[in-house]
C-alpha positions as CSV (number, residue, x, y, z in Angstrom):
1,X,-71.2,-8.0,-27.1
2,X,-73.7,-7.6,-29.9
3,X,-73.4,-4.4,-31.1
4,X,-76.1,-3.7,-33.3
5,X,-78.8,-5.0,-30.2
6,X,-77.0,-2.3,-28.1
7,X,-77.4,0.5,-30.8
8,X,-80.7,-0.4,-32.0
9,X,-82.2,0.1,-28.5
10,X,-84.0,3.6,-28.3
11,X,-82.4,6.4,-28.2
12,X,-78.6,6.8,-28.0
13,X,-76.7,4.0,-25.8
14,X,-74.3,6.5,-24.1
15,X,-75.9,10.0,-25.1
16,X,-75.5,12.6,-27.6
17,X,-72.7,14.4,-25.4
18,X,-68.8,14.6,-26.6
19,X,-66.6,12.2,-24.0
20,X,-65.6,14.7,-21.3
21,X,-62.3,13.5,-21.7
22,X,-62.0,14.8,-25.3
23,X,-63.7,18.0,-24.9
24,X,-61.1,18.9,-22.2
25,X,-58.3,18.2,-24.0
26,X,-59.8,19.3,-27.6
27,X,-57.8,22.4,-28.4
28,X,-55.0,20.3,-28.5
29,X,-55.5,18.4,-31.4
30,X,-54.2,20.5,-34.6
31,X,-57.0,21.8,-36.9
32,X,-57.3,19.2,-40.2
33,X,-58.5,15.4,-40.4
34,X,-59.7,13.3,-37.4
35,X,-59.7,9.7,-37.1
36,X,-62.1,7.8,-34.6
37,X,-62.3,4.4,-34.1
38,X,-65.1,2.9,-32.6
39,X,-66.8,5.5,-33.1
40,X,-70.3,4.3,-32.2
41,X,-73.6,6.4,-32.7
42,X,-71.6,9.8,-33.6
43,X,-71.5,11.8,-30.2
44,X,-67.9,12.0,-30.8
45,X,-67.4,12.3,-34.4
46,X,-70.3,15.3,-34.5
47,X,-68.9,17.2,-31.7
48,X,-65.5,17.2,-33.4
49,X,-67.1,18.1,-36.6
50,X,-69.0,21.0,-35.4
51,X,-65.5,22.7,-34.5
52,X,-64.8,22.4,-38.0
53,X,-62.9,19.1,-38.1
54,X,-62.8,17.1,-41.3
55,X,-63.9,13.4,-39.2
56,X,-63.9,10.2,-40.1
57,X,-65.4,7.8,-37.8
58,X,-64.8,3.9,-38.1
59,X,-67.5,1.4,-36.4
60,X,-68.3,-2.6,-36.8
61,X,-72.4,-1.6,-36.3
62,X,-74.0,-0.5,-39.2
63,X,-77.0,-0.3,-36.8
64,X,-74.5,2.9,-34.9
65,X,-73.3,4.4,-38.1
66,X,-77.3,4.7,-39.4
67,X,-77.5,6.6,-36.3
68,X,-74.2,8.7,-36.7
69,X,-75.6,9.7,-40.2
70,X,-78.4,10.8,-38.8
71,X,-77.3,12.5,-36.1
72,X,-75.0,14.0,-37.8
73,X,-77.6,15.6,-40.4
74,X,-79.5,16.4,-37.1
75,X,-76.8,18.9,-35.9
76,X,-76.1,20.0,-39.4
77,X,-72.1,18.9,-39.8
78,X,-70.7,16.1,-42.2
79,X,-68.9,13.4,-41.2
80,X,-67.6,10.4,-42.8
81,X,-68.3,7.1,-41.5
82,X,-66.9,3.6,-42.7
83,X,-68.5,0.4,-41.6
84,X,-65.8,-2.1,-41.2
85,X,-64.2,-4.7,-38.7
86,X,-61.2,-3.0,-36.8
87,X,-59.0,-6.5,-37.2
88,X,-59.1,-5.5,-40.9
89,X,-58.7,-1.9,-41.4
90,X,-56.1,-0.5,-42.6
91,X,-54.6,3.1,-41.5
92,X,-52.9,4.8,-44.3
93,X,-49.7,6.1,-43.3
94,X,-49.3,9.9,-42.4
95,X,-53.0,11.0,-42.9
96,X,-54.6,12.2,-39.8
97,X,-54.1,15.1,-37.4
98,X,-55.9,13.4,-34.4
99,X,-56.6,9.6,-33.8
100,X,-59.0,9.1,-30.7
101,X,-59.9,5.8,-29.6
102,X,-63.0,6.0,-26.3
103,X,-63.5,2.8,-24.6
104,X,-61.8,0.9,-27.6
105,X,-61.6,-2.0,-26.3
106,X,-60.0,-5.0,-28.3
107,X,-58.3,-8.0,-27.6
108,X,-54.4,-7.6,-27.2
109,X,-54.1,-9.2,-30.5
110,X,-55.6,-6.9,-32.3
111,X,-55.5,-3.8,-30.6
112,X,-51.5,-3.5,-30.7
113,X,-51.1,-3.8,-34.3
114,X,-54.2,-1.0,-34.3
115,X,-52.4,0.6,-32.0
116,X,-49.1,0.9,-34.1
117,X,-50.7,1.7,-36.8
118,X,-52.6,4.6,-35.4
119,X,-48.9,6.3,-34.4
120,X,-47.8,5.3,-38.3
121,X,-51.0,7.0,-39.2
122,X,-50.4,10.9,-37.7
123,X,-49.1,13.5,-38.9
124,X,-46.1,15.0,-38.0
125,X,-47.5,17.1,-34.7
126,X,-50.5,15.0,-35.0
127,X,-52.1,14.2,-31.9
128,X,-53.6,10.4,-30.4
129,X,-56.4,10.4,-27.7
130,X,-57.3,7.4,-25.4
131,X,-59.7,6.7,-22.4
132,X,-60.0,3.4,-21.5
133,X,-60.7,0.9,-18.9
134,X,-57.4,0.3,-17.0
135,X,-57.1,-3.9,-15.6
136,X,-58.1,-3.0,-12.1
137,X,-61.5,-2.3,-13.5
138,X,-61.8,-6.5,-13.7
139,X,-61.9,-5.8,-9.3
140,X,-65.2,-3.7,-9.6
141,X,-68.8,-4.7,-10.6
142,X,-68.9,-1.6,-12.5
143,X,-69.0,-2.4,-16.5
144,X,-66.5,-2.9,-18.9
145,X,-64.8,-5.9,-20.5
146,X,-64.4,-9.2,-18.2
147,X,-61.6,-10.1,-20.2
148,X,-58.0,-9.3,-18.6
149,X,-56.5,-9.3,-22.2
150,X,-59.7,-6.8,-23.5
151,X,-58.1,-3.8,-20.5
152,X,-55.2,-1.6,-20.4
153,X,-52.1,-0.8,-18.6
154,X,-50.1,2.5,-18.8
155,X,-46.7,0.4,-19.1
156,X,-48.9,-1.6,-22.5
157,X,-50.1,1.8,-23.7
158,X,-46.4,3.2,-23.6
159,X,-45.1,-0.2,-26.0
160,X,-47.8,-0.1,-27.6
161,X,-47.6,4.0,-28.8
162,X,-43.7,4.0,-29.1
163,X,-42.7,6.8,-31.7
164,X,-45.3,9.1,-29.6
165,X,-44.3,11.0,-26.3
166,X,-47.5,11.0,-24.1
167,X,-47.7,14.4,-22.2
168,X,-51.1,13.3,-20.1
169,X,-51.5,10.1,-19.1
170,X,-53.1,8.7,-16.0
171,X,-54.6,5.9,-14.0
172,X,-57.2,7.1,-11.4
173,X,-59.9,6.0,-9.6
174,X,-62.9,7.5,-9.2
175,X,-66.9,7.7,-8.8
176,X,-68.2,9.5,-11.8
177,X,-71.6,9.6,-14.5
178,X,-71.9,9.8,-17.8
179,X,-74.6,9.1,-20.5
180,X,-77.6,8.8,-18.2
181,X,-76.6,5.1,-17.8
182,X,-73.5,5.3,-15.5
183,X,-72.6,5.2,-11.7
184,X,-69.8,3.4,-9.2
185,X,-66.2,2.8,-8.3
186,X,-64.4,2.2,-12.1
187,X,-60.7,2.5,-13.1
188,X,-59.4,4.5,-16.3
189,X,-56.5,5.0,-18.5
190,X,-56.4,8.5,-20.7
191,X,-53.4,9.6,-22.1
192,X,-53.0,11.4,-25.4
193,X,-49.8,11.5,-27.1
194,X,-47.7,13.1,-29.9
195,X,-44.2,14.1,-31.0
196,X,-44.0,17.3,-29.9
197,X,-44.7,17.7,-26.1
198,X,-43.2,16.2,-23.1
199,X,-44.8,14.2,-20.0
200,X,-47.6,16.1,-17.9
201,X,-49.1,14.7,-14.8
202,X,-52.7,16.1,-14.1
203,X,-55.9,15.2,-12.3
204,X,-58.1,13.1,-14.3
205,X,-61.5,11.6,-14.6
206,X,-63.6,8.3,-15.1
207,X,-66.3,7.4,-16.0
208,X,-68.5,3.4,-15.7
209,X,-71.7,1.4,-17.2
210,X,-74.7,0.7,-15.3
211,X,-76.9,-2.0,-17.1
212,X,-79.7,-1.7,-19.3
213,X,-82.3,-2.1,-16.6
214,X,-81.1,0.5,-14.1
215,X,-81.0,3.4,-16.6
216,X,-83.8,5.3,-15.0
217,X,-81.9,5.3,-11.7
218,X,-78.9,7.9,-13.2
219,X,-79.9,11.0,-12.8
220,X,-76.7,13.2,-11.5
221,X,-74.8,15.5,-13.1
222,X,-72.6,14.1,-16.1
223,X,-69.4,14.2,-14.6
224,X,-68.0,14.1,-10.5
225,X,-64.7,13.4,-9.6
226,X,-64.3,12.1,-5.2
227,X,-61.5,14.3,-3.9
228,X,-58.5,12.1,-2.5
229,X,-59.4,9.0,-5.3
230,X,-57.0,9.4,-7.2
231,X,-55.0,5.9,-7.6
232,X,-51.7,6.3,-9.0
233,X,-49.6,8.9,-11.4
234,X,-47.7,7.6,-14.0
């Protein structure tokens, strides 16, 4: 995926609105410094910073973080963004009160050892956020990555995050919309973890990718969930 040809299309690729995912779960994450990697063009990062989070966003497209910037100034909040390659950089140890990773999706090679160092980098009480697209999404013609490696299992996620307890975590199915762009049958991981709280099993949501050229053809509200789709609890 080139990046910078996604972002520099017009408009924003996947909206100005906040993940629903996050903004459900938001008064959760302790008041102080947020990290979010692949952050994108800012819908995340500025949503976060207009509660009066101090954000950092991290993103490989300079073409995205032009846009975050700009955004950003838009909405009138300040946000810090770093261009840089998520192989390379580095999570200082102990400096974040949130870490959220949406649709982060890296091969395993990387993404563990970003993964580990995410749980290095909270704070005590800190507070790690993830939606993702679980394997069985490689079944649907829905979007994502076609790479088995590039996906996510809940059994992975719970290796991957050990030092964290995960009190939400989830693997549904479901037919859902989001950023103008999206509709169909996807699968999805969201759990958010930290020391502090024990396992919860809730009701969750998803969300999937239409391409480019059928854009015009979303039009429903952002978010549905299909009653009885759930696929399996953790």
């Amino acid at each position: 995926m080139n990046w910078d040809e996604r972002y520099s299309e017009p408009g924003f690729a996947y909206g100005t609105a906040p993940n629903d995912f996050l903004v459900s779960i938001v008064d959760k994450i302790p008041t102080g410094k947020i990290l979010s990697l692949a952050e994108g063009e800012g819908r995340n990062a500025v949503f976060l910073a207009s509660l009066g989070y101090e954000v950092t966003g991290v993103d490989g497209s300079e073409v995205a973080l032009r846009k975050a910037k700009k955004f950003a100034a838009e909405r009138g909040v300040s946000i810090t963004m770093i261009h840089a390659d998520l192989s390379q950089f580095q999570i200082e140890p102990e400096q974040w009160n949130g870490i959220i990773a949406i649709y982060c999706h890296l091969p395993s090679a990387i993404r563990i050892p970003l993964h580990q160092a995410a749980v290095r980098g909270l704070k005590s009480g800190g507070v790690f956020v993830l939606e993702a697209f679980s394997k069985e999404q490689l079944t649907y013609d829905t979007g994502g990555p076609k790479s088995l490696d590039m996906l996510m299992s809940l059994d992975e996620l719970t290796q991957e995050l050990a030092g964290l307890e995960i009190i939400h975590a989830v693997n549904i199915e479901a037919e859902a919309w989001e950023w103008l762009r999206c509709k169909g049958l996807c699968v999805a991981i969201k759990g958010r973890s930290r020391f502090t709280v024990n396992l919860a099993r809730e009701p969750a949501s998803k969300y999937c990718f239409l391409p480019a050229a059928n854009r015009s053809s979303c039009s429903m509200p952002k978010l549905t969930l299909t009653p009885g789709k759930v696929k399996a609890w953790c």
